[in-house]
C-alpha positions as a Markdown table, in Angstrom:
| # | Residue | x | y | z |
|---|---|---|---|---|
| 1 | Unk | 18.2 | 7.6 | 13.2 |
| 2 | Unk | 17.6 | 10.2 | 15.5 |
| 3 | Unk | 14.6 | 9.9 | 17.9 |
| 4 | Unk | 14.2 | 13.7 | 18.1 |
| 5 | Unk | 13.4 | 13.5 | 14.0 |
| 6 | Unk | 10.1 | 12.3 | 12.7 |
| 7 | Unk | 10.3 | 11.0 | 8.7 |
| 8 | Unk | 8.2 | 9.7 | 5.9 |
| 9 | Unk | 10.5 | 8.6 | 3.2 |
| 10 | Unk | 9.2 | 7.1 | 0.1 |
| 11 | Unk | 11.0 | 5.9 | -2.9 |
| 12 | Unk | 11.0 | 2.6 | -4.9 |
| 13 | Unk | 14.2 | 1.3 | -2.6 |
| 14 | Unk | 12.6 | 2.8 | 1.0 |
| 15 | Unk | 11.4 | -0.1 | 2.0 |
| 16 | Unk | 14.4 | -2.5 | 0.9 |
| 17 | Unk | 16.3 | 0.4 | 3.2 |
| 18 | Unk | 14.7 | 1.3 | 6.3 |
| 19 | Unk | 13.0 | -0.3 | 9.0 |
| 20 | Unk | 9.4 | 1.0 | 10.3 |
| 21 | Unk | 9.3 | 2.5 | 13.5 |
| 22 | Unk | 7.8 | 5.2 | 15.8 |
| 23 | Unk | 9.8 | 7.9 | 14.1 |
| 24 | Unk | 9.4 | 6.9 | 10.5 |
| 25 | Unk | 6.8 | 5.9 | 8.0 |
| 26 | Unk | 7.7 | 4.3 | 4.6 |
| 27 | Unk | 6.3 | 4.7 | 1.7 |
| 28 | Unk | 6.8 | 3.6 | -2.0 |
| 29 | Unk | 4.2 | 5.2 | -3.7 |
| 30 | Unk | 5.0 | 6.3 | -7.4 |
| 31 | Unk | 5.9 | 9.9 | -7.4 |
| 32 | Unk | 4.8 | 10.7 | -10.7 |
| 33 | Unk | 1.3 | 10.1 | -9.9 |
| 34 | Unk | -0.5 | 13.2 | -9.0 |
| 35 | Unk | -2.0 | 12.0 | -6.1 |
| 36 | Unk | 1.6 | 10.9 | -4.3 |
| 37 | Unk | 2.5 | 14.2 | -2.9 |
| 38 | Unk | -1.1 | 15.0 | -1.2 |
| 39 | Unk | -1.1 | 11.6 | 0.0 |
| 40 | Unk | 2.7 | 11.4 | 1.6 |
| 41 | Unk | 1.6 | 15.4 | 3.3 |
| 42 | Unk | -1.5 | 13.7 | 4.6 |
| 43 | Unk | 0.8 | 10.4 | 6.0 |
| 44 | Unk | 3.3 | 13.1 | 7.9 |
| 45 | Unk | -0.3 | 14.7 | 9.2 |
| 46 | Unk | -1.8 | 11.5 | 9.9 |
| 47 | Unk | 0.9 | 10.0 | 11.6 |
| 48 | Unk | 3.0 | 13.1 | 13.6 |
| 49 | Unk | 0.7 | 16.0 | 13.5 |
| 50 | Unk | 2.4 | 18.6 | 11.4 |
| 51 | Unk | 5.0 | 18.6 | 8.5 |
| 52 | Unk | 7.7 | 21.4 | 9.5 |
| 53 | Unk | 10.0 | 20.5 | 6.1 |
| 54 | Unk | 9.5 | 18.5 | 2.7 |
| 55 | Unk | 12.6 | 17.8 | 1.1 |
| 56 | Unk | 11.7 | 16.5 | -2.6 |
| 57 | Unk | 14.9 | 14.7 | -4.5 |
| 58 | Unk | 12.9 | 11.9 | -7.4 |
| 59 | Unk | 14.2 | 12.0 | -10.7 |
| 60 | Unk | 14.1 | 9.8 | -13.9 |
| 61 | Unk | 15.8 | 9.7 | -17.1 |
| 62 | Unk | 15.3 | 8.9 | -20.5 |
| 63 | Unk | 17.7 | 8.8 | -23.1 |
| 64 | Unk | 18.4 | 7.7 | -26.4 |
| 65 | Unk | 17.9 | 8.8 | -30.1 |
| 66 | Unk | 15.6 | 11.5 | -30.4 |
| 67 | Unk | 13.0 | 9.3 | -33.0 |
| 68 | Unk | 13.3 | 6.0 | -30.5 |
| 69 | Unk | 12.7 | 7.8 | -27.3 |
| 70 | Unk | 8.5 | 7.6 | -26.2 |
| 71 | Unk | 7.6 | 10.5 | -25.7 |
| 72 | Unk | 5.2 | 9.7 | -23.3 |
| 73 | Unk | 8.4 | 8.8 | -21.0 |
| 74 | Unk | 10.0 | 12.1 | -21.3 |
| 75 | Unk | 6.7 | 13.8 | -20.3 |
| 76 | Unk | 6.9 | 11.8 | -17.4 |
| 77 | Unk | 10.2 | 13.0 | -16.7 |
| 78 | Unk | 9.7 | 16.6 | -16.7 |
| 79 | Unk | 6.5 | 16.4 | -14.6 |
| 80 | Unk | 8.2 | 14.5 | -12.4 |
| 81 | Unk | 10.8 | 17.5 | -12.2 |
């Protein structure tokens, strides 16, 4: 990577994927939970003093039959969206 970039990545995989260092913070919290995207703004703060860009790219899917799909996962979906 870079050194003149400065990252927190999160995702389930992140930490199966990159290495810690100076320039990077890892995180795998869940991103549909509320409280994820305060928390990875206040990492990026925390740890490098400003946040110039947020890139956001999560997703989820559902499928199947429309009466054997929970509902409760599709909701999930499109708040995750």
């Amino acid at each position: 990577m870079d050194e003149n970039y400065q990252l927190v990545v999160s995702g389930r995989t992140c930490p199966d994927v990159f290495q810690k260092s100076d320039n990077l913070e890892i995180n795998s919290d869940d991103l549909t939970d509320v409280d994820t995207p305060a928390h990875l703004l206040k990492q990026a703060l925390s740890h490098f003093g400003r946040c110039d860009y947020l890139f956001a790219n999560a997703g989820t899917i559902v499928s199947g039959k429309i009466e054997d799909i929970d509902i409760e996962k599709v909701c999930g979906m499109a708040r995750l969206k």
